[in-house]
PyMOL Python script that loads the backbone (N, CA, C, O; Angstrom):
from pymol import cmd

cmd.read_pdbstr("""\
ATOM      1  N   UNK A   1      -4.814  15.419   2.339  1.00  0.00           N
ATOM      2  CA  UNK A   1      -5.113  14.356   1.375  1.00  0.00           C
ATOM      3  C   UNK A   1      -4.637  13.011   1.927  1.00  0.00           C
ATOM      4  O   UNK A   1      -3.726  13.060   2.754  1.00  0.00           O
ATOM      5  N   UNK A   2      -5.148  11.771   1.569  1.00  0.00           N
ATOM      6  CA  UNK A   2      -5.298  10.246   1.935  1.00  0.00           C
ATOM      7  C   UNK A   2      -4.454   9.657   0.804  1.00  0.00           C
ATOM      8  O   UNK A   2      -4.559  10.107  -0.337  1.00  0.00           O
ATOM      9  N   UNK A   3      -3.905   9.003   1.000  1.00  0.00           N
ATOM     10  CA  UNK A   3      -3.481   8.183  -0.195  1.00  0.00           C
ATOM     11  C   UNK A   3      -3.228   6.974   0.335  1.00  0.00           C
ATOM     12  O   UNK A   3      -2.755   6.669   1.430  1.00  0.00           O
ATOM     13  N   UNK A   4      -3.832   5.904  -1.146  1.00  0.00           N
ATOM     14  CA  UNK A   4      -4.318   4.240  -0.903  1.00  0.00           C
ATOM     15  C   UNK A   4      -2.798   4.003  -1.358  1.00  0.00           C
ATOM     16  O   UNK A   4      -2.042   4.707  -2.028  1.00  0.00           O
ATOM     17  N   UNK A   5      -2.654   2.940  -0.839  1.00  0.00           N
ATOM     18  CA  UNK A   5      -0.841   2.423  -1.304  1.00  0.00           C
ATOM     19  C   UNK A   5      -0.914   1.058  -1.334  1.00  0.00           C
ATOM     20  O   UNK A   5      -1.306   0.423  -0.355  1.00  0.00           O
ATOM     21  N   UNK A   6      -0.405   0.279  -2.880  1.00  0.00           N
ATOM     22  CA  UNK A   6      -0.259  -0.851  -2.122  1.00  0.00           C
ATOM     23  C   UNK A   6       1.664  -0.903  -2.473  1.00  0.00           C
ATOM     24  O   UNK A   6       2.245  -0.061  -3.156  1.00  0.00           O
ATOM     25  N   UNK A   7       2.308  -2.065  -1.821  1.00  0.00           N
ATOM     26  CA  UNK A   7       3.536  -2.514  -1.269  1.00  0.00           C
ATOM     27  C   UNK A   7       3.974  -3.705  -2.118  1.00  0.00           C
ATOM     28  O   UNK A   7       2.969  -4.353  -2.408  1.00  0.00           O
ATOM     29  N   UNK A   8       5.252  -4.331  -2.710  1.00  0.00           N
ATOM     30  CA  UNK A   8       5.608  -5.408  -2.930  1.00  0.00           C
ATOM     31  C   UNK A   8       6.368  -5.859  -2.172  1.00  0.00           C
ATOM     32  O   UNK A   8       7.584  -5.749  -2.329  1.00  0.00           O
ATOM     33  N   UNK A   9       5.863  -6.421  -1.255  1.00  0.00           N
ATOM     34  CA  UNK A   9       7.123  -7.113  -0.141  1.00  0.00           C
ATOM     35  C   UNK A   9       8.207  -8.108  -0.535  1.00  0.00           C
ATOM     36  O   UNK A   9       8.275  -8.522  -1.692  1.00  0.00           O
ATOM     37  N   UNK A  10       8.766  -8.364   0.093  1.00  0.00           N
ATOM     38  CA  UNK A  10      10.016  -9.684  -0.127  1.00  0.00           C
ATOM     39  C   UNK A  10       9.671 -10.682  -0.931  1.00  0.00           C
ATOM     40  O   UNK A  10      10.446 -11.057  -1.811  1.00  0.00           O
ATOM     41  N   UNK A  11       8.542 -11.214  -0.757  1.00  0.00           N
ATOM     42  CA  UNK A  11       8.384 -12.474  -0.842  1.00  0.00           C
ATOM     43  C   UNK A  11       6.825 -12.462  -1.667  1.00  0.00           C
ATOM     44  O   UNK A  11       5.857 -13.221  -1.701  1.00  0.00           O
ATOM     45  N   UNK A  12       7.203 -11.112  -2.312  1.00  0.00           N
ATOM     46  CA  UNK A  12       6.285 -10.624  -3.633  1.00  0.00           C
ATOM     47  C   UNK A  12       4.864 -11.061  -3.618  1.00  0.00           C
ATOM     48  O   UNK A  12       4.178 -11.633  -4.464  1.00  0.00           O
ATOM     49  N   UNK A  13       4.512 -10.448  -1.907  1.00  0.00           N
ATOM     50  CA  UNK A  13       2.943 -10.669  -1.849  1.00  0.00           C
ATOM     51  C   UNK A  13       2.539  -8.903  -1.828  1.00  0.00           C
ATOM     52  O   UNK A  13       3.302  -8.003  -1.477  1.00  0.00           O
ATOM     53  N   UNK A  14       1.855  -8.833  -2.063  1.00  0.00           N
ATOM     54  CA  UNK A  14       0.801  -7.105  -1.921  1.00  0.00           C
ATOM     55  C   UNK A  14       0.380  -6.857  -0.592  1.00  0.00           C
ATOM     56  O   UNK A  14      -0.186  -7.740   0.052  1.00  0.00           O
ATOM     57  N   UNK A  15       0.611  -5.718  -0.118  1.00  0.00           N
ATOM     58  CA  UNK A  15       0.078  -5.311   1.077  1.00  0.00           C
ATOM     59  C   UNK A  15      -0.869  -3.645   0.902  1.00  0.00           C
ATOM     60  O   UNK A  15      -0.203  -2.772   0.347  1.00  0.00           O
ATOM     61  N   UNK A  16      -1.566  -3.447   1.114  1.00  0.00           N
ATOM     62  CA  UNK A  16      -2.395  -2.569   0.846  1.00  0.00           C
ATOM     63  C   UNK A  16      -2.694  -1.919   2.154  1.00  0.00           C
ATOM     64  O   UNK A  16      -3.154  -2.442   3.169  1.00  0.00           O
ATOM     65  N   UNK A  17      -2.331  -0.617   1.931  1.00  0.00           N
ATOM     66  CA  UNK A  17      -2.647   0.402   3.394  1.00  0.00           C
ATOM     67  C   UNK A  17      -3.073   1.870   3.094  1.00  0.00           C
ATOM     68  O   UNK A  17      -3.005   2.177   1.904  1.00  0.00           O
ATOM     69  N   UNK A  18      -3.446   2.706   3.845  1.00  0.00           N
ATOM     70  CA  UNK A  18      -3.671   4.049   3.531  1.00  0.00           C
ATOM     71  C   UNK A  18      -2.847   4.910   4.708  1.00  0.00           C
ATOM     72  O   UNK A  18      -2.623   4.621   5.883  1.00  0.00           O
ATOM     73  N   UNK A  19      -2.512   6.014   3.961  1.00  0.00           N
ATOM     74  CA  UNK A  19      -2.082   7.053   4.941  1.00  0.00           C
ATOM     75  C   UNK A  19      -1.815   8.610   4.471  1.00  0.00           C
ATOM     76  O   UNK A  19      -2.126   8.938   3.326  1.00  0.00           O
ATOM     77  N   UNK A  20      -1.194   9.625   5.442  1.00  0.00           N
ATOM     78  CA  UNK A  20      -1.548  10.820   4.930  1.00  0.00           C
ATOM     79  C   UNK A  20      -0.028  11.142   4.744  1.00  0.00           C
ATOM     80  O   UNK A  20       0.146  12.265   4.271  1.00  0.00           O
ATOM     81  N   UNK A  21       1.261  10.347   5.031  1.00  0.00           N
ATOM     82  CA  UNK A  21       2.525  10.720   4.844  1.00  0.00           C
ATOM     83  C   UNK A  21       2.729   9.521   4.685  1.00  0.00           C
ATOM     84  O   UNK A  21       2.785   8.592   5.492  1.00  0.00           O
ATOM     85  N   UNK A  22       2.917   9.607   2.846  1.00  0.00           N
ATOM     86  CA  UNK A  22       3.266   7.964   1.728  1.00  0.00           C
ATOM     87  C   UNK A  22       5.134   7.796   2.674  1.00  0.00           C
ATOM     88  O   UNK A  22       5.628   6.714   2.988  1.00  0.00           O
ATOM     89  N   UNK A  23       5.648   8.877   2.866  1.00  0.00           N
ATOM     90  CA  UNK A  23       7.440   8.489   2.513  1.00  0.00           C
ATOM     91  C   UNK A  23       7.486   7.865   4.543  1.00  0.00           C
ATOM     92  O   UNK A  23       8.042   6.810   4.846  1.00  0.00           O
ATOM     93  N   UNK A  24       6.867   8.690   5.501  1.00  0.00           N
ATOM     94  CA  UNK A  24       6.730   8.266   6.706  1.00  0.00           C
ATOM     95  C   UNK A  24       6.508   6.952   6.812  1.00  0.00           C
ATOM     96  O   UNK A  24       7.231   6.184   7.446  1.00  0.00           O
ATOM     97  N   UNK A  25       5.196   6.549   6.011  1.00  0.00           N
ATOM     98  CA  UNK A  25       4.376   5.256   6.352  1.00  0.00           C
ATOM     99  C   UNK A  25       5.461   4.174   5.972  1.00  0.00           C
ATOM    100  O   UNK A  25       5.734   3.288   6.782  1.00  0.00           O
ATOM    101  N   UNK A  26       6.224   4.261   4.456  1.00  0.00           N
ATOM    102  CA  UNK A  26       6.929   3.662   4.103  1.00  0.00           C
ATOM    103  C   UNK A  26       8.388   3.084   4.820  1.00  0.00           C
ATOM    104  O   UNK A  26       8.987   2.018   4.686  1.00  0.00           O
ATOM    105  N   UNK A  27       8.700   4.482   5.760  1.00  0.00           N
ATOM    106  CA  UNK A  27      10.005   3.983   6.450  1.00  0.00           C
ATOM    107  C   UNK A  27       9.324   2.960   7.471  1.00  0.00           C
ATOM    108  O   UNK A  27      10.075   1.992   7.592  1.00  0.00           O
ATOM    109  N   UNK A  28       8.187   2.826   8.240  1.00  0.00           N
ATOM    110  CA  UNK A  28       7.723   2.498   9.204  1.00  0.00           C
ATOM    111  C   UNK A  28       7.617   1.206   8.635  1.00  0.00           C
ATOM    112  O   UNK A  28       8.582   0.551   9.031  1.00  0.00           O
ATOM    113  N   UNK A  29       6.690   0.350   7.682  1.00  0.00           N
ATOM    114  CA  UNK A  29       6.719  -0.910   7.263  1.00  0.00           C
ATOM    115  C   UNK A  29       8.308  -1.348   6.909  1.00  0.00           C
ATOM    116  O   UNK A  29       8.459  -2.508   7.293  1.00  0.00           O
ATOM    117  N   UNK A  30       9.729  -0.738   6.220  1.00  0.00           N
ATOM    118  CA  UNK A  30      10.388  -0.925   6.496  1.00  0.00           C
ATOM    119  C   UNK A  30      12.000  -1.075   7.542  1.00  0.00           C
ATOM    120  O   UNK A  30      13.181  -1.367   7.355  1.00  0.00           O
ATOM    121  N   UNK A  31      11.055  -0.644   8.730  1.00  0.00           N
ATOM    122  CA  UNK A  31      11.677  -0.591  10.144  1.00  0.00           C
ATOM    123  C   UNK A  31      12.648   0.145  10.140  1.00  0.00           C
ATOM    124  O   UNK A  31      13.759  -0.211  10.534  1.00  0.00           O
ATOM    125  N   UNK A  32      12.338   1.435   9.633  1.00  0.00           N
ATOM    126  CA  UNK A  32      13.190   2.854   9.933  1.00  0.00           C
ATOM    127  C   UNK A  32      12.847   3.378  10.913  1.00  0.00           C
ATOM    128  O   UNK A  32      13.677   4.033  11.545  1.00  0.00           O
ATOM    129  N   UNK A  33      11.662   3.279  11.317  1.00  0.00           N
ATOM    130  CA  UNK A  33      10.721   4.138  12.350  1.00  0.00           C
ATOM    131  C   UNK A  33       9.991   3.274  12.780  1.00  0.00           C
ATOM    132  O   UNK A  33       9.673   2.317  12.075  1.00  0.00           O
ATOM    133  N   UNK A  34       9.465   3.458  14.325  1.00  0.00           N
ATOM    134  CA  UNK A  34       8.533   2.746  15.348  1.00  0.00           C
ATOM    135  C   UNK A  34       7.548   3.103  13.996  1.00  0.00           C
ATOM    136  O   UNK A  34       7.513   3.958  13.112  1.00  0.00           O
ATOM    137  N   UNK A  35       6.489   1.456  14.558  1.00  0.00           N
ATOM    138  CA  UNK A  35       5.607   1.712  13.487  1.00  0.00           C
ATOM    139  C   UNK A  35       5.490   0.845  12.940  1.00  0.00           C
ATOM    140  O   UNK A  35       6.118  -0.051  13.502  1.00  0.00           O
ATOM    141  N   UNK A  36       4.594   0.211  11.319  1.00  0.00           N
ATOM    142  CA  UNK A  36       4.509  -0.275  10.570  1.00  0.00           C
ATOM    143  C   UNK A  36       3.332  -1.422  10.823  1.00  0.00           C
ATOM    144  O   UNK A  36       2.701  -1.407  11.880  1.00  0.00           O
ATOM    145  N   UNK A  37       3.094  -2.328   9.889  1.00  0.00           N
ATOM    146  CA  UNK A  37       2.199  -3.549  10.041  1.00  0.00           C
ATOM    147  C   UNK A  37       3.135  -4.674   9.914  1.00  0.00           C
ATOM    148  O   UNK A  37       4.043  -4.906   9.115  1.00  0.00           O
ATOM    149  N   UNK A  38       2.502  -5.520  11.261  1.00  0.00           N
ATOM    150  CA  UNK A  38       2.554  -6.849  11.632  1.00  0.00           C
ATOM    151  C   UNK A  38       3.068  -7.490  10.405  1.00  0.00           C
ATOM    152  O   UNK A  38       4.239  -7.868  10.363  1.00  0.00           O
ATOM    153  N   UNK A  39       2.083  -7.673   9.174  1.00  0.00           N
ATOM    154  CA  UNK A  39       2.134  -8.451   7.767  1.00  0.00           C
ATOM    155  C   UNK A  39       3.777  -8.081   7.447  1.00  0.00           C
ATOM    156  O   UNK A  39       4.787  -8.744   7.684  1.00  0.00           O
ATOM    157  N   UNK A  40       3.661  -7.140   6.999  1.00  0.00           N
ATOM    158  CA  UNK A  40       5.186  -6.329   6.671  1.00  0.00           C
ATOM    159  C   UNK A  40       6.683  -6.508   7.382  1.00  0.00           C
ATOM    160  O   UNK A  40       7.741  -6.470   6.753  1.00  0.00           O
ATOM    161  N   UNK A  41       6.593  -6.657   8.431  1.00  0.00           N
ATOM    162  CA  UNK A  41       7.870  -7.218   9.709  1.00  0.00           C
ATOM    163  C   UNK A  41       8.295  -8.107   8.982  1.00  0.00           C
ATOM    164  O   UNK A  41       9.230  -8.087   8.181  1.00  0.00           O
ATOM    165  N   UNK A  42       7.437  -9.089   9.327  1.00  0.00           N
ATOM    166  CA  UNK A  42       8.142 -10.563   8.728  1.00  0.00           C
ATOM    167  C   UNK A  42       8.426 -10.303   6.747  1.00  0.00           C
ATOM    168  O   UNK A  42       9.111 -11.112   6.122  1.00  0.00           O
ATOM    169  N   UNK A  43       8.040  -9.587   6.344  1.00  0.00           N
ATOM    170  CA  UNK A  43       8.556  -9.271   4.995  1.00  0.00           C
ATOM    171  C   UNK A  43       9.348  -8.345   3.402  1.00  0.00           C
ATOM    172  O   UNK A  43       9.403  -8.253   2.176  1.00  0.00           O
ATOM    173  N   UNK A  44       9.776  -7.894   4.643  1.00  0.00           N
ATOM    174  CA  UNK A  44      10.908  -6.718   4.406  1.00  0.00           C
ATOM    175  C   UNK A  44      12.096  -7.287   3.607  1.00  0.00           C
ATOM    176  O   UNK A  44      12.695  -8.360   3.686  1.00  0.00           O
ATOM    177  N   UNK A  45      12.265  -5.978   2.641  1.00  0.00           N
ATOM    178  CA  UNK A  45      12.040  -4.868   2.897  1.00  0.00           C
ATOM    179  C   UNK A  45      10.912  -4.663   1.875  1.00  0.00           C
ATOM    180  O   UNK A  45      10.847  -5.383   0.879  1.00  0.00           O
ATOM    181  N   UNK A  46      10.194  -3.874   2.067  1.00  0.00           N
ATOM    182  CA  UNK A  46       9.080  -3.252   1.321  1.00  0.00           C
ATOM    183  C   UNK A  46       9.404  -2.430   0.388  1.00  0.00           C
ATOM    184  O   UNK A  46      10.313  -1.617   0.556  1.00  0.00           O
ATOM    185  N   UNK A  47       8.562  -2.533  -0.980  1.00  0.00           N
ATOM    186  CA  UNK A  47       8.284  -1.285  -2.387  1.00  0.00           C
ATOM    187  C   UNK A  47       7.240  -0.910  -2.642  1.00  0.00           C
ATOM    188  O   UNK A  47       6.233  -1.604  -2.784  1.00  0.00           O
ATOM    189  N   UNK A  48       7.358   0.535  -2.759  1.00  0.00           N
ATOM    190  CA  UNK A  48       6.241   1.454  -2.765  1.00  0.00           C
ATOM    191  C   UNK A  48       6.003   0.765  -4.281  1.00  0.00           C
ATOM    192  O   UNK A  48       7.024   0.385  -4.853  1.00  0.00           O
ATOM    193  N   UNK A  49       4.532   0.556  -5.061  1.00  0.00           N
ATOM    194  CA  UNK A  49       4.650   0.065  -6.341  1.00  0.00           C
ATOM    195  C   UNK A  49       3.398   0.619  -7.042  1.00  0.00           C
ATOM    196  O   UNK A  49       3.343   0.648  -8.271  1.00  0.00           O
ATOM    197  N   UNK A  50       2.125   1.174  -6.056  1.00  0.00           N
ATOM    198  CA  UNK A  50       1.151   1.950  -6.254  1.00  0.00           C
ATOM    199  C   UNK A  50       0.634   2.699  -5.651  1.00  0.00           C
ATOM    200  O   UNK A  50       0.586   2.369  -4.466  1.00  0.00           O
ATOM    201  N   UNK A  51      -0.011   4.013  -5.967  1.00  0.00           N
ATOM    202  CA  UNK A  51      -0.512   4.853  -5.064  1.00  0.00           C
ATOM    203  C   UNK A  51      -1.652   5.761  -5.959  1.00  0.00           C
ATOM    204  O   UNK A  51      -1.567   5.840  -7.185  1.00  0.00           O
ATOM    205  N   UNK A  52      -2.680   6.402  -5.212  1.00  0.00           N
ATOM    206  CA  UNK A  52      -3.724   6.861  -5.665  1.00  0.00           C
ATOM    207  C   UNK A  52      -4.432   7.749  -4.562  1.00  0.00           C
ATOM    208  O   UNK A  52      -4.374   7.228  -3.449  1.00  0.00           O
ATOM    209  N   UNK A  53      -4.967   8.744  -4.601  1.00  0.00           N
ATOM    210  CA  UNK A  53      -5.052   9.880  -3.836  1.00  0.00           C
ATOM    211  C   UNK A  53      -6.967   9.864  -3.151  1.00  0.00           C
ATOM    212  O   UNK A  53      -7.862   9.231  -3.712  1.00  0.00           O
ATOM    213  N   UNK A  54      -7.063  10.280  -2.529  1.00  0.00           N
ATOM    214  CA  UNK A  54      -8.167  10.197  -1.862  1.00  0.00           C
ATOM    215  C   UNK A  54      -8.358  11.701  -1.146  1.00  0.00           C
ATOM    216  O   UNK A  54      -7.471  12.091  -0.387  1.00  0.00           O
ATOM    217  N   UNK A  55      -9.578  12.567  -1.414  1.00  0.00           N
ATOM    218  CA  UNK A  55     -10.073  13.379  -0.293  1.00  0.00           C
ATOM    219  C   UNK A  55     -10.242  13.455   0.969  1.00  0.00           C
ATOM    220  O   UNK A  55     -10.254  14.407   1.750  1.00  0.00           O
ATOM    221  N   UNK A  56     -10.431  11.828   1.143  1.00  0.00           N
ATOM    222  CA  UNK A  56     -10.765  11.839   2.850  1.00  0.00           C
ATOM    223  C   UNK A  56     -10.600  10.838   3.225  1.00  0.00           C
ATOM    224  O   UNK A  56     -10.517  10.006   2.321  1.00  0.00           O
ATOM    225  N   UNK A  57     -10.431  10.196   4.890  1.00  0.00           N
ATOM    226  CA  UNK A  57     -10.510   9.194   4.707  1.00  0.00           C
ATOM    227  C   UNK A  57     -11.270   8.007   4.918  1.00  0.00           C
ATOM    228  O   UNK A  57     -10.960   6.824   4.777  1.00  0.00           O
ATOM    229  N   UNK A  58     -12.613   8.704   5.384  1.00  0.00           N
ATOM    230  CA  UNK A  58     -13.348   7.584   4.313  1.00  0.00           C
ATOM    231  C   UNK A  58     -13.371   7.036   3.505  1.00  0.00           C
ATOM    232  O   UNK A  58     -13.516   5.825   3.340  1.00  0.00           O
ATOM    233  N   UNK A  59     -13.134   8.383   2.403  1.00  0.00           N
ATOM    234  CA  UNK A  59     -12.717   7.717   0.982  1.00  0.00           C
ATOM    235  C   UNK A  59     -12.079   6.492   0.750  1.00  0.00           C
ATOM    236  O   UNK A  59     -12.375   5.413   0.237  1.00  0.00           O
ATOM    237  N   UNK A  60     -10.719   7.209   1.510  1.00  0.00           N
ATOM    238  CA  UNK A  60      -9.396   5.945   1.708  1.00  0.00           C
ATOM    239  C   UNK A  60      -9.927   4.641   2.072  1.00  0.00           C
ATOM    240  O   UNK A  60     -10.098   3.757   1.233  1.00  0.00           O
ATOM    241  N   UNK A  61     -10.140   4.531   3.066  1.00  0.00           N
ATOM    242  CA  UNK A  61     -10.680   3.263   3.497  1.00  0.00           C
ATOM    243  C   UNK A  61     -11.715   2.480   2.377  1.00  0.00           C
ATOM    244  O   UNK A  61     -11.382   1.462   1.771  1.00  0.00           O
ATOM    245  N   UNK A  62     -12.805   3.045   2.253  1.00  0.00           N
ATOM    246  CA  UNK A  62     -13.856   2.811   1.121  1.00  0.00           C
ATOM    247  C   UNK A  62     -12.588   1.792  -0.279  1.00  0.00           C
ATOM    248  O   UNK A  62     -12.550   0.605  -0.604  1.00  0.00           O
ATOM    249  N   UNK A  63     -11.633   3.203  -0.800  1.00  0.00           N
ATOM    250  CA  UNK A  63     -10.565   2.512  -1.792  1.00  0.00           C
ATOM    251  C   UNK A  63      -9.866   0.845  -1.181  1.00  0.00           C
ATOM    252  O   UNK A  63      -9.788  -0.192  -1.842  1.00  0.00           O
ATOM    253  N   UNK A  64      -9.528   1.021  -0.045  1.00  0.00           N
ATOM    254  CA  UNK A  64      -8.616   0.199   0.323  1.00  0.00           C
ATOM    255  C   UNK A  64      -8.595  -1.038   0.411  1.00  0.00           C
ATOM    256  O   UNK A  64      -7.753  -1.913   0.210  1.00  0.00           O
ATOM    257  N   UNK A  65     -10.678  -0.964   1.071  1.00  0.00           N
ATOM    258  CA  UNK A  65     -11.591  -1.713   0.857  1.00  0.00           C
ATOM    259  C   UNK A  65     -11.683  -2.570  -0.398  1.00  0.00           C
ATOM    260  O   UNK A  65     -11.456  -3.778  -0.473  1.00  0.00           O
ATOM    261  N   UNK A  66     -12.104  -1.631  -1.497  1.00  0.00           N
ATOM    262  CA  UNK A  66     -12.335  -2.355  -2.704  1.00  0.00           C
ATOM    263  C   UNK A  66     -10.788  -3.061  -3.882  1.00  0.00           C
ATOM    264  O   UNK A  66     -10.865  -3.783  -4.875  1.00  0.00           O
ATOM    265  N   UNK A  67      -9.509  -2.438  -3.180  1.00  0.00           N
ATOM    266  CA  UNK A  67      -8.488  -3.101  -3.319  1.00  0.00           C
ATOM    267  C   UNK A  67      -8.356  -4.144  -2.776  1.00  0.00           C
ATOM    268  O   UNK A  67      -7.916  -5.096  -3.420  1.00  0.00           O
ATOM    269  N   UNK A  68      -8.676  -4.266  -1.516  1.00  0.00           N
ATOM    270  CA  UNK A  68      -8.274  -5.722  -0.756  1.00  0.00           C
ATOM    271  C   UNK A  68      -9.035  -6.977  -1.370  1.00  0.00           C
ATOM    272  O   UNK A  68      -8.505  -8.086  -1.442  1.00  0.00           O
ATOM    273  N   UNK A  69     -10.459  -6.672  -1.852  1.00  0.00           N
ATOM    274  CA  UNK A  69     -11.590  -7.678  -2.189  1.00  0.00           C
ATOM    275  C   UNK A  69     -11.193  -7.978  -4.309  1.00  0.00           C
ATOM    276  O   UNK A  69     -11.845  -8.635  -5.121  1.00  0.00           O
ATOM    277  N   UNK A  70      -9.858  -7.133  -4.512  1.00  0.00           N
ATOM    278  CA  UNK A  70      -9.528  -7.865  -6.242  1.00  0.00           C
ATOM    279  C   UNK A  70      -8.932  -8.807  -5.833  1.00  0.00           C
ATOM    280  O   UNK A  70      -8.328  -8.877  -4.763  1.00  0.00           O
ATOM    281  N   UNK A  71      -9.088  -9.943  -6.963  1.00  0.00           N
ATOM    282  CA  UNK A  71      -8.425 -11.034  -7.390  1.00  0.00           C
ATOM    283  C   UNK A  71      -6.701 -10.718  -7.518  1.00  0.00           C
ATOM    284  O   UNK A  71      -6.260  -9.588  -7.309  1.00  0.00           O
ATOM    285  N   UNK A  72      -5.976 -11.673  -7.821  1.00  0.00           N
ATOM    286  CA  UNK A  72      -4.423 -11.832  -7.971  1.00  0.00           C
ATOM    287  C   UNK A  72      -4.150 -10.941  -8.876  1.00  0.00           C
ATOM    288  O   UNK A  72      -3.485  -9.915  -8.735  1.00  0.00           O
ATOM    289  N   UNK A  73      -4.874 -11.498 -10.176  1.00  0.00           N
ATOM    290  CA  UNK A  73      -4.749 -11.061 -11.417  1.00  0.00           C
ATOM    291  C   UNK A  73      -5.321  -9.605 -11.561  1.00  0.00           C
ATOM    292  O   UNK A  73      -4.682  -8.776 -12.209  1.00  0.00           O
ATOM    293  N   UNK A  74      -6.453  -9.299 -10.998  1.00  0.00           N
ATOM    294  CA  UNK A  74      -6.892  -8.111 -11.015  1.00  0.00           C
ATOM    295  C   UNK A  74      -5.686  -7.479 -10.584  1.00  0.00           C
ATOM    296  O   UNK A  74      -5.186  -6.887 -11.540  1.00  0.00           O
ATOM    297  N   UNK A  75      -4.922  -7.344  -9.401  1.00  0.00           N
ATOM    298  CA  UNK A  75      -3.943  -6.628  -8.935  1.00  0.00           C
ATOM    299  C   UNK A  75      -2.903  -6.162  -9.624  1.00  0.00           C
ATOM    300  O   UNK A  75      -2.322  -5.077  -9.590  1.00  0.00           O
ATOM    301  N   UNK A  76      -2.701  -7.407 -10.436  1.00  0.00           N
ATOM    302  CA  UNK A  76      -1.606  -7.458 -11.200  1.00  0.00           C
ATOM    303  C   UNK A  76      -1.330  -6.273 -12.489  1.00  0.00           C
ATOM    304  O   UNK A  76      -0.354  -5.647 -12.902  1.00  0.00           O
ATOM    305  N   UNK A  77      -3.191  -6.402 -12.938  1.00  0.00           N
ATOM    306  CA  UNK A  77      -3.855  -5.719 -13.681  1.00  0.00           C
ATOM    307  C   UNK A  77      -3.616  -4.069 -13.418  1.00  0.00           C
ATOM    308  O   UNK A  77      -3.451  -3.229 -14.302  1.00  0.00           O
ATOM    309  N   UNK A  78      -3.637  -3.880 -12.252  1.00  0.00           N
ATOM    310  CA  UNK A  78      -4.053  -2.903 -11.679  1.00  0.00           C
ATOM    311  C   UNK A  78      -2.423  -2.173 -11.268  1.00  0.00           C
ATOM    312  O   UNK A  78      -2.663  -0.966 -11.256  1.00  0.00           O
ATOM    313  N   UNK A  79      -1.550  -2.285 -11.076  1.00  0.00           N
ATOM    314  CA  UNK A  79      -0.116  -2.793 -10.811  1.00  0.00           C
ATOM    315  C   UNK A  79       0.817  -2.050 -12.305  1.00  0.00           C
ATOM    316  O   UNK A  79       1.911  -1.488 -12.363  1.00  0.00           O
ATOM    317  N   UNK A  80      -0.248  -2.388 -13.404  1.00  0.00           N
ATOM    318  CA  UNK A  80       0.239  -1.844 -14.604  1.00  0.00           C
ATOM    319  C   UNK A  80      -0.570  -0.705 -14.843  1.00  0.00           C
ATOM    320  O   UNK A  80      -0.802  -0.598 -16.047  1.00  0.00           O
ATOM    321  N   UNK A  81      -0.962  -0.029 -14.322  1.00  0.00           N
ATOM    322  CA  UNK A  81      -2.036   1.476 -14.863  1.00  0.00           C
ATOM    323  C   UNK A  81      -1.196   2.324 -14.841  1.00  0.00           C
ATOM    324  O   UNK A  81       0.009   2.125 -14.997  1.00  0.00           O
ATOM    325  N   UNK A  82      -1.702   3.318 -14.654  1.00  0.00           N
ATOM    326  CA  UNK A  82      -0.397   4.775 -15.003  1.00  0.00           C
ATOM    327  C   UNK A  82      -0.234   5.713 -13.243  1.00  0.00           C
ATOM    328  O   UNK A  82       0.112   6.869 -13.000  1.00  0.00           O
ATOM    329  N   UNK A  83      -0.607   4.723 -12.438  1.00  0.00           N
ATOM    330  CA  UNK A  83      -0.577   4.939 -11.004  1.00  0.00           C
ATOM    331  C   UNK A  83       0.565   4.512 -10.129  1.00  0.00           C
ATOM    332  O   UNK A  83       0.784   4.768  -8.945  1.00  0.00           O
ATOM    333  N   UNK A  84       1.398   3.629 -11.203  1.00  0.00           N
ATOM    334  CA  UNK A  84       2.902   3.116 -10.933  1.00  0.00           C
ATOM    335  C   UNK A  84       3.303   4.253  -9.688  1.00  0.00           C
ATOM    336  O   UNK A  84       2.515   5.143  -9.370  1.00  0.00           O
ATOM    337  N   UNK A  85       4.329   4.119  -9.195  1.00  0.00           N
ATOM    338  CA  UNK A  85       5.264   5.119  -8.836  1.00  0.00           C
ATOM    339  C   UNK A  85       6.615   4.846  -9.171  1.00  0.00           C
ATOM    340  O   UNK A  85       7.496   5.661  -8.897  1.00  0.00           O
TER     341      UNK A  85
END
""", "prot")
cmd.dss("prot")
cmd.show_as("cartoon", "prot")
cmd.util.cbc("prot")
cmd.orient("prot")
């Protein structure tokens, strides 16, 4: 299974990624482990704040896709569903 994630970084911008190990990916954006995204370095430390599951990852991507292209507010929106972690 895929799962879409997005992040509240430091400096309380959203970062949105997919992967198949949520707790791995997570040490990696917060420089536990080789690894992580560029965006994320400079904004650590990172919070897991949403997540949502995917079959494949197409899927994933497809999701990650249509996360990246919401508005602020949409996010924000989206941020409050029952997908919290």
């Amino acid at each position: 299974m895929w799962s879409v994630y997005l992040l509240r970084c430091a400096d309380q911008s959203i970062y949105c990624g997919i992967t198949t190990d949520l707790d791995r990916r997570i040490d990696e954006h917060n420089g536990l482990r080789a690894g992580g995204a560029r965006y994320t370095r400079a904004r650590r430390p990172v919070e897991l704040v949403y997540t949502e599951t995917c079959p494949d990852r197409a899927a994933a991507s497809r999701r990650e896709a249509e996360l990246k292209k919401l508005s602020a507010d949409a996010k924000r929106t989206l941020l409050k569903s029952d997908r919290l972690v």
